[in-house]
N, C-alpha and C positions, 0 to 999 in steps of 0.2 A: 240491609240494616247495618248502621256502624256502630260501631264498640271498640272502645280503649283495651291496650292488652299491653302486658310486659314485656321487652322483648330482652335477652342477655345475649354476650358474645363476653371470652374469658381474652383476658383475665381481668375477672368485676367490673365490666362495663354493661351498663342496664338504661334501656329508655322506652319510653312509654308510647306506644303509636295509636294511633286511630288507622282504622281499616273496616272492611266490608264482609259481613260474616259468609252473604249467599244466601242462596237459598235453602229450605229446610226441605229432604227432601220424602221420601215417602215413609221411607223406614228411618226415619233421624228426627232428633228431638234436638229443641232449641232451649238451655239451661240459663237462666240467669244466675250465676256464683253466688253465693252467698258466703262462702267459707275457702279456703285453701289454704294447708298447711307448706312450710317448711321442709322439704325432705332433703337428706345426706345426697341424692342426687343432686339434686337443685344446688348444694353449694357445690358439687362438683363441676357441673358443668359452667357455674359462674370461675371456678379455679382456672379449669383446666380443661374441661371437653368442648366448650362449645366452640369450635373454632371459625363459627361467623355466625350471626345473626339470627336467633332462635326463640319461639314463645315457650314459655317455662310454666310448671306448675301441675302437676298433677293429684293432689290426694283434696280432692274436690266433693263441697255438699252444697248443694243450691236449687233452684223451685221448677219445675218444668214450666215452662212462658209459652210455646207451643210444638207441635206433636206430628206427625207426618202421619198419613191416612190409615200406615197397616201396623201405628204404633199400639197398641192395647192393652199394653201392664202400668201404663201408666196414666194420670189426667193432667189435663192444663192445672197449675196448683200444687199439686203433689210433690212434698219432699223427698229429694234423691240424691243418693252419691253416686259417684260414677267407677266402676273398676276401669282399671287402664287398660285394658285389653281381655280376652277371652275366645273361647276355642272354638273350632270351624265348623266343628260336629260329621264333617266327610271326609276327611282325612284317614289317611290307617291308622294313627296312632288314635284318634277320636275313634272311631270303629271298634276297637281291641279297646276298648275300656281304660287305656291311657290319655285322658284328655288334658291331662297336666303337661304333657310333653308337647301341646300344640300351641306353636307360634302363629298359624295363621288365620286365628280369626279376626273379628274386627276391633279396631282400638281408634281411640283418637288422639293418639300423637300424630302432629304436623296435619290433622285434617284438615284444621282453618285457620283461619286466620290468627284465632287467641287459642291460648292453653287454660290454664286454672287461676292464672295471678289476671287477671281480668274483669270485664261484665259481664260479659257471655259467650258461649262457648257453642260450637254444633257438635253433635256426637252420635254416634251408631244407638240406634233404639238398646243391643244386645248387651252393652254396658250401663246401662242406666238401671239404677237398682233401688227403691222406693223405701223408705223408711217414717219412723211415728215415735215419737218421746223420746227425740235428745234434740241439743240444740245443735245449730250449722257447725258453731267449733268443735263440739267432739264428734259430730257426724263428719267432721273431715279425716277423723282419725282410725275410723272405718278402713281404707285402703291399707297405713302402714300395719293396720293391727292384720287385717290378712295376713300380712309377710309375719308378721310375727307366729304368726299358725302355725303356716307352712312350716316355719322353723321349725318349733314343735314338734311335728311331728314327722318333719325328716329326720331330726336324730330321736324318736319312737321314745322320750322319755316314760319313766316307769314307779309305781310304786314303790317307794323307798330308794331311786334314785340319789348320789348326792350330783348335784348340777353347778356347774361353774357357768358363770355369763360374762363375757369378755366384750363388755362396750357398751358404756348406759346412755346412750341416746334413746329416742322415744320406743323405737325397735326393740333392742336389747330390755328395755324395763318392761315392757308389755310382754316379753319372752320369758323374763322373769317370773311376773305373777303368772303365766301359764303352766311357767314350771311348777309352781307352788299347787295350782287346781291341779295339776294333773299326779301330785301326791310325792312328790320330791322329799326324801327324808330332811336334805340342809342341802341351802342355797348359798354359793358366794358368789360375792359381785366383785367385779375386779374394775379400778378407776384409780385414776391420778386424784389425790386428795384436793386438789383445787376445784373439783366437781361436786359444791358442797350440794347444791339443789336436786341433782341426779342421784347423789347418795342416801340424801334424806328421802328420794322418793324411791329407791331401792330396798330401804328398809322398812318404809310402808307398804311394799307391794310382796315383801315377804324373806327378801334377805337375812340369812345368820350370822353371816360375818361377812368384811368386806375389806377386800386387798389390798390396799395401796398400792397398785407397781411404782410409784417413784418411789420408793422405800424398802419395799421386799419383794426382788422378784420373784415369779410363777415357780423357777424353778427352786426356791430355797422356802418357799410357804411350807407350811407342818397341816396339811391338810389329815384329817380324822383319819382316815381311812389308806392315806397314801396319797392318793390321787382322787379323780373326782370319776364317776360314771360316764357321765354326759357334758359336752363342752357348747356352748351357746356361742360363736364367735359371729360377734357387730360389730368389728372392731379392722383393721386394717389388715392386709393377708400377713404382714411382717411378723403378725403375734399368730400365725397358727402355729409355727417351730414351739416356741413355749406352753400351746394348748396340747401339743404333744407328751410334753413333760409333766404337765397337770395331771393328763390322763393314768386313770389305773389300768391294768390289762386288759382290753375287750375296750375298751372306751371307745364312745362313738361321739365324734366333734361335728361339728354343722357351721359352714359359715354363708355368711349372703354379703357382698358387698361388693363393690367397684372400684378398681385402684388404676390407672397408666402409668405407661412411661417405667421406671427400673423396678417402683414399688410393685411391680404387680407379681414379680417374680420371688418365690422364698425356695432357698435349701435348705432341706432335714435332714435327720441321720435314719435311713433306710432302714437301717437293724433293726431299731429303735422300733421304727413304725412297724418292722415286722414280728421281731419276738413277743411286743406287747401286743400281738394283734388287734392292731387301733385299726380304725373308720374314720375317715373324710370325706363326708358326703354334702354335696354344695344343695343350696337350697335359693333355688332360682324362680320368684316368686310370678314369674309369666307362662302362662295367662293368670291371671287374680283371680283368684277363690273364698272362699269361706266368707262370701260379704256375708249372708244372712246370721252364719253365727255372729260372724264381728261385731253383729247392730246388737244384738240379743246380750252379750257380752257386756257389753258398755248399756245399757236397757237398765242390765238387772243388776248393775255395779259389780260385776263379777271383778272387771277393768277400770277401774277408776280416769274417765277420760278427765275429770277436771281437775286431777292433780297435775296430770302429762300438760295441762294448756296453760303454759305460764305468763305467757304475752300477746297478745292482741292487736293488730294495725288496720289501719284504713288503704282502700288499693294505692292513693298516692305517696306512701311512706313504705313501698317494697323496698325500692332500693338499699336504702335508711335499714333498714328490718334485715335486713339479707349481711351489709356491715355489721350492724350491733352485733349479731348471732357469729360472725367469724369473731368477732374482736372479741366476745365475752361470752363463754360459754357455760363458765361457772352457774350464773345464775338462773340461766334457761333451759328449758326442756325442749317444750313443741312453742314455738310461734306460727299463729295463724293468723292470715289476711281475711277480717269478714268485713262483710259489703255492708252498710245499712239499708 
């Protein structure tokens, strides 16, 4: 079967191929896209990772088209998103009841031919995950909202928490309003005032005040308390040294992100990290979890996925889609590619 797919090589070179998906095979299901969002990976690899010729896109919701013989949680028809990956279940870490720690079960990165900015897609039956009442663009946000979980509940926020969240891309805002269910006394968002759309959806998702860093940095804020309990870091590794200083003693920060090259490297002041007895604990969202909540989430509007979805495109206008969003970030949150 052929099908058009997006392909990227950095730095922002993207074009559009026709190719042969293969066959579907016993345990593998054939998705036609219907949705794909935008993720911080995506434009990094358009920046700077992809260093030759790769299909892009992963936080995918679209229709199962057909099903291989020992597929059975799903039917031809059936709305599904896909997680990126997931765990082996025979592994030792799978065995001992750590399945979070397991990389090798099945994903469909580089399986075929297309990724998520495409028609169709083949994918392991074990990622495919079935949902009912929402539509394909907030059902694509199903996957970053996992990561946002994860976040969560790697830095174990708590009743009467105060939470700092450092980076309002769709990630970070969706971490926000988890902070807020999960009973956070006061939230701050911290953004460059030029992010008026991210702001205003910060304070709809439950923010008490909100930082400016090009005007007051982290370290000279007059935070209630001192410092904050819990640090939410979305934001580039460069800013953990300042989520340091945020922190009150005992503070526990969380980051998840991808940086190369010199960024990826930060120095603290040791003491610092030791006398206050702070936590850095990374939050590395493979294999993908929590899709069932993530759907239930955005279901019961706990998540407001239609405020996160501010722009919308057709699959010939990625490219296009993929510029606007570097050039202008003020006014956008999550852009999604849906197919008609």
């Amino acid at each position: 079967m052929k099908t058009k797919a997006w392909y990227v090589k950095a730095p922002f070179q993207f074009e559009l191929r026709e190719g042969e998906l293969g066959e579907v095979g016993e345990d593998e299901v054939l998705i036609r896209v219907k949705a794909c969002g935008i993720c911080g990976t995506d434009m990094t690899s358009a920046k700077t990772a992809a260093s030759d010729w790769e299909p892009i896109g992963h936080e995918i919701s679209g229709i199962v088209v057909q099903k291989g013989a020992r597929v059975r949680h799903v039917e031809v028809g059936s709305s599904v998103t896909l997680e990126t990956s997931t765990f082996c279940r025979t592994c030792d870490w799978c065995r001992d009841g750590r399945y979070d720690l397991c990389n090798k079960g099945p994903s469909f990165w580089g399986r075929s031919f297309s990724m998520g900015f495409g028609e169709y897609i083949v994918v392991p039956k074990e990622v495919v995950v079935p949902f009912e009442g929402l539509s394909f663009a907030v059902a694509s946000l199903v996957e970053p909202l996992g990561v946002a979980v994860d976040l969560t509940e790697t830095v174990d926020i708590r009743m009467g928490d105060d939470v700092l969240v450092l980076g309002l891309g769709p990630i970070g805002l969706m971490a926000l309003r988890l902070a807020k269910l999960r009973g956070a006394r006061k939230i701050y968002a911290a953004a460059r005032s030029h992010s008026i759309k991210r702001i205003e959806a910060a304070l709809a998702f439950g923010a008490d005040e909100i930082i400016y860093t090009d005007k007051t940095p982290l370290e000279s804020y007059p935070f209630d308390r001192g410092g904050v309990d819990r640090v939410l870091v979305t934001a580039p590794p460069s800013t953990i040294p300042s989520s340091f200083k945020a922190a009150r003693t005992g503070g526990v920060i969380g980051f998840i992100g991808i940086e190369y090259g010199a960024g990826a490297n930060i120095a603290f002041d040791a003491n610092e990290f030791h006398f206050k007895k702070l936590q850095l604990r990374a939050s590395h969202a493979t294999p993908a979890l929590f899709f069932p909540k993530s759907i239930e989430l955005l279901k019961s509007g706990a998540v407001d996925g239609e405020t996160l979805v501010t722009h919308t495109f057709g699959l010939e206008r990625f490219a296009e889609a993929m510029k606007e969003l570097q050039a202008d970030r003020g006014s956008a949150i999550k852009m999604v590619m849906v197919n008609d």
